[in-house]
N, C-alpha and C positions, 0 to 999 in steps of 0.2 A: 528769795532764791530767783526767780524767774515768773512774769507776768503770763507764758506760755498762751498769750492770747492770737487771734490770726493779727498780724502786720499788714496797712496797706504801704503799699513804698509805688517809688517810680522802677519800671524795666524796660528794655529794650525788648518789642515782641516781635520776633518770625511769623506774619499770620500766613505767610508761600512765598515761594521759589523767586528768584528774581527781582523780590522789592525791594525798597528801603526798608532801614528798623522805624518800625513803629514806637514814639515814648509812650507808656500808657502805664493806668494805676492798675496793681493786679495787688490778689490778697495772696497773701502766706503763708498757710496754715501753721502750726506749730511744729515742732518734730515731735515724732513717734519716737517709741523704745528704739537706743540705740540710733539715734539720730542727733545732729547737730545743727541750728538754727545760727547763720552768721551775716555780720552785716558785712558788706563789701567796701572794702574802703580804696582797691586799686584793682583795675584789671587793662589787662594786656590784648590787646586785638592779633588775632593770629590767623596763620593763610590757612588752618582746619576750619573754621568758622566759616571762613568767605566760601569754603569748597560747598559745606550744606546750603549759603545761600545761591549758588550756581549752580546745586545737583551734582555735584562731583561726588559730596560724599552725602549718602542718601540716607535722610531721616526724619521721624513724623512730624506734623507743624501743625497749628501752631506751635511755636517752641523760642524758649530762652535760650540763645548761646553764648559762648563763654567758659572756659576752661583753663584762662592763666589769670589768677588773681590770689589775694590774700586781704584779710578782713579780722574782726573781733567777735567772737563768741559772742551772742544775745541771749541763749536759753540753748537749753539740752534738754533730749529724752529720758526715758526712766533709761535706767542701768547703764546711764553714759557713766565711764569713771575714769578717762585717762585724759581730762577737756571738763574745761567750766567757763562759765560765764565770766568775760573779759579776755580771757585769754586770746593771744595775736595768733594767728592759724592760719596755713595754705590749704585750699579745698584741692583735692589730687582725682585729676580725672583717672587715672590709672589707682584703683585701690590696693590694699593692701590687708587682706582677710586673716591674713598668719595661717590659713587651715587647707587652704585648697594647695593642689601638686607644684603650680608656681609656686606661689607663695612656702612651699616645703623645701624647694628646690633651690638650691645654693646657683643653679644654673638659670632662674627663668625668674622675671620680676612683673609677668603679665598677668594677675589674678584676676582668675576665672569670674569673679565679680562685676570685673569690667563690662562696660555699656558700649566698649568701639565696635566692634563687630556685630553685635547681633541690632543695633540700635534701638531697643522699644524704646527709648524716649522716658524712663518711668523710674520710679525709686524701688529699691529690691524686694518691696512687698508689692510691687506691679501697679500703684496710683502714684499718682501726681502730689504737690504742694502748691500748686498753683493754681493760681483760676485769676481771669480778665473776662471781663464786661458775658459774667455766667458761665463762659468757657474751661474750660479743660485746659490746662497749658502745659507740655511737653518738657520735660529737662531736659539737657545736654551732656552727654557721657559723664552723668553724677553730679554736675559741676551746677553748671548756670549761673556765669557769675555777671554775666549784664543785666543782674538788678541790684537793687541799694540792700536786698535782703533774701538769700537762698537757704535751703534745706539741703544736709548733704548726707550721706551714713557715714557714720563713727569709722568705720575703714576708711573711707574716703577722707580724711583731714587729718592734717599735723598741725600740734602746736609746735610755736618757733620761739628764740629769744622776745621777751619783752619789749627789746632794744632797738629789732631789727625796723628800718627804714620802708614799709609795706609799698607805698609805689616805687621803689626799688624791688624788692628784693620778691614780689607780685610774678619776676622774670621766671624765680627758682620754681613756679607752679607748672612751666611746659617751656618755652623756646630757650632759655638758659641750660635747664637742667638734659634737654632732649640732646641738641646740639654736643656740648660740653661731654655728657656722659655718650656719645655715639663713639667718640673716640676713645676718651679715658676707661671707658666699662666694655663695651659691645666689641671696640675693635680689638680694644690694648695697643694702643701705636706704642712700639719700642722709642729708646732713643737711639738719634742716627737714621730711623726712617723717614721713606720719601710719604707725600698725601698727597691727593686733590681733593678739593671740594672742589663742588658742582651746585654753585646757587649760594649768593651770599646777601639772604634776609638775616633777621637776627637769629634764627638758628644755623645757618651756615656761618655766620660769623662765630658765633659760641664754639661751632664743631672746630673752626681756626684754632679758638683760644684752646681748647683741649690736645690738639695736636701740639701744639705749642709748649701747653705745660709738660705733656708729655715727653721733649725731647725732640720730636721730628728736627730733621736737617732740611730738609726742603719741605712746603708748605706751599700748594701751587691752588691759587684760587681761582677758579673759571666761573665768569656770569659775562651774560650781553648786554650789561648794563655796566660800560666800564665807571660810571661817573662813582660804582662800589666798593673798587678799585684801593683807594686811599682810606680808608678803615679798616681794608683787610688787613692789608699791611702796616698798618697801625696796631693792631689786633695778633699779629705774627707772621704773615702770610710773606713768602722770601718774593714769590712770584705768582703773575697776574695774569691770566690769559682770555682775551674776546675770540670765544669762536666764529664770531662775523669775519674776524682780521686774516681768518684764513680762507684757502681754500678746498682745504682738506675736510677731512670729519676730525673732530675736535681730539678723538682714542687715536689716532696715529701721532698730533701733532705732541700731545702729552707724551706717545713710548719717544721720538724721537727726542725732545726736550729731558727726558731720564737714560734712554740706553736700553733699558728692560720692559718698561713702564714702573708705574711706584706702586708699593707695597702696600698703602691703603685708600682706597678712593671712597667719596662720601655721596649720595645722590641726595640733595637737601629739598629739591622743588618739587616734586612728585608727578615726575611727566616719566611717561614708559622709554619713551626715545635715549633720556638722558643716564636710565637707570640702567639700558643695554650700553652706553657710551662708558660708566662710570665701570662697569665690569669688563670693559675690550681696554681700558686705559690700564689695569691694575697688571700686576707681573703675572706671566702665563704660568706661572710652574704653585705658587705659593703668595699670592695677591689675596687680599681680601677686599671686596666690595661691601659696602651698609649701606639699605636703603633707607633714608631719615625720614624723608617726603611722603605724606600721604598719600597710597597709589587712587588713582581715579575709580572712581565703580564705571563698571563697565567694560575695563580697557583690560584686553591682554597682551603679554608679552611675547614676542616673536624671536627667539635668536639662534646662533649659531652654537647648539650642543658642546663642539668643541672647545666653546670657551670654559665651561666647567670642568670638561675630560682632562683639561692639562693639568688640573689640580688648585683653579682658584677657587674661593671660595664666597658665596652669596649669602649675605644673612641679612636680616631686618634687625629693629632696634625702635620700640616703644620705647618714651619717657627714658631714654638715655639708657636703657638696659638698667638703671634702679630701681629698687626694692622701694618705693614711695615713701612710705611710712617711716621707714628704717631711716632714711637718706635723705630726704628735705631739712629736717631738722639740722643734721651737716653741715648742707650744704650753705642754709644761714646761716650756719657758725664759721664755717670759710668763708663766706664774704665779708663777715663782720671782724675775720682777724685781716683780713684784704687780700685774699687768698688769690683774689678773682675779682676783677672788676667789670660793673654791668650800665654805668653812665654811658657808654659808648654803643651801647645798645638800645637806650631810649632815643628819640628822632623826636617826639611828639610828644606832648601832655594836654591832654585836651577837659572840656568837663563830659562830665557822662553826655547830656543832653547831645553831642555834637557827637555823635557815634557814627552816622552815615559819613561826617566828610572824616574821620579815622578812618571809614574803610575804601575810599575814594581814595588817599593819600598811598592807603596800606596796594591798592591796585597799578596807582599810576608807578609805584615804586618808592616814592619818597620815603619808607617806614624808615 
């Protein structure tokens, strides 16, 4: 069945705020009841990661992060029974419990199990699977997948085709699926609507692709990073806008370029500035704003009341508004009939060991 011994492997460790990743040997303990023990065979560098090593987004350390990857079963807990050993699986930092009010809820796909907001750092029975050089080591919203071997709960992971391509399809664990479903799930862009995105990493690019499949008629991409420009529009985007090129605020230049403003704007970066821009840019009567971008801790928002009074609408959108569990599995099955392509969204393949200059590249913008 399963050797259920501790694993030593190599991980990237967080020991504080501001440093490099540390490579170092740490042990793995085994999984508990209802747990899931998997090797990591791809993981995706993403701008929530860089926010805890900045302090943006605050949480305990030492600690492993990491939360887009996909990997192979190595052993299971007692009473695991929908997951076995070998089986190909994406670890979902957003779980999927089946029993709490989200998860009941045809409306909401953020189960209360979730590790984003409250942060302890820990697995649902409140310890670690981790330990380095006698240490404690920290998870990462369930996930952890910058080491060669994590521990995750049975909510937390879908098995996927056998078939599916793992450093591809690694994307469908968060910037893919978040992106993508912001539009297709959270927002519903009609066909015939106008968009902006606001920030195109590869989750603002994904949010492209989903407007796109959806039908939008325009598709207007804004970053100050024009050289991002030609992917968008590879990607769907009809038009491209540098808010440096002007000399306005970026929400006037977008109502004049539409008439009205457009009908769904997307905030991808997670800066407050851009999230009040992205809601003054949407139509005043019946606009919907989503904020995609992780908001900063600390930071509040400041705006004009009467941009909600006229009747737009503000909503967030965790993990693309899907049900994890339910909708991963899908969602490789739509890449795998070519539903959706995500070659345009890899930049970099690096090997683990070289994880600081992935996230030097991930900062300078090159991702």
């Amino acid at each position: 069945m399963n050797t259920l011994g501790v694993i030593k492997c190599k991980a990237a460790v967080m020991w504080e705020a501001n440093k490099p990743f540390s490579i170092e040997e740490v042990e793995v303990a085994p999984p508990k009841a209802h747990e899931v023990r998997i090797k990591i065979m791809a993981t995706g560098i993403c701008r929530s990661d860089d926010h805890v090593v900045t302090g943006g987004l605050v949480m305990p350390f030492p600690i492993i992060l990491g939360h887009e990857a996909a990997g192979v079963v190595e052993s299971v807990g007692q009473g695991v029974t929908s997951i076995k050993p070998g089986d190909k699986v994406i670890p979902l930092f957003a779980p999927q419990c089946g029993e709490c009010s989200s998860c009941l809820s045809t409306k909401g796909n953020l189960c209360s199990k979730n590790d984003i907001g409250s942060a302890v750092g820990l697995m649902p029975d409140g310890t670690s699977r981790f330990t380095c050089k006698g240490k404690t080591i920290h998870h990462f919203v369930g996930t952890s997948t910058f080491t060669e071997y994590t521990v995750v709960h049975e909510s937390a992971v879908a098995k996927i085709d056998s078939a599916a391509p793992l450093e591809k399809v690694c994307l469908i664990g968060c910037g893919f699926s978040t992106g993508y479903g912001a539009a297709v799930q959270t927002a519903k862009v009609e066909p015939g609507s106008t968009c902006a995105i606001f920030g195109l990493g590869g989750v603002g690019l994904s949010v492209v692709m989903g407007c796109k499949a959806a039908g939008a008629s325009r598709i207007i991409a804004v970053d100050i990073n024009s050289d991002k420009f030609a992917k968008a529009k590879e990607l769907g985007a009809t038009d491209c806008v540098n808010p440096k090129d002007f000399k306005k605020p970026v929400h006037e230049v977008l109502i004049e370029m539409t008439g009205q403003g457009v009908d769904y704007s997307f905030e991808v970066i997670g800066r407050t500035e851009t999230m009040v821009s992205a809601l003054a840019c949407c139509q005043y009567n019946y606009g919907v704003s989503v904020i995609v971008g992780v908001p900063p801790a600390a930071q509040k928002i400041t705006f004009d009341p009467m941009l909600l009074f006229t009747g737009r609408t503000w909503k967030g959108s965790v993990f693309g508004g899907w049900k994890s569990k339910d909708s991963v599995p899908k969602l490789v099955a739509d890449y795998m009939k070519k539903k959706f392509v995500l070659d345009p969204l890899i930049t970099h393949t690096l090997p683990f060991t070289k994880i600081n200059e992935g996230f030097d590249l991930l900062r300078t913008g090159k991702r």
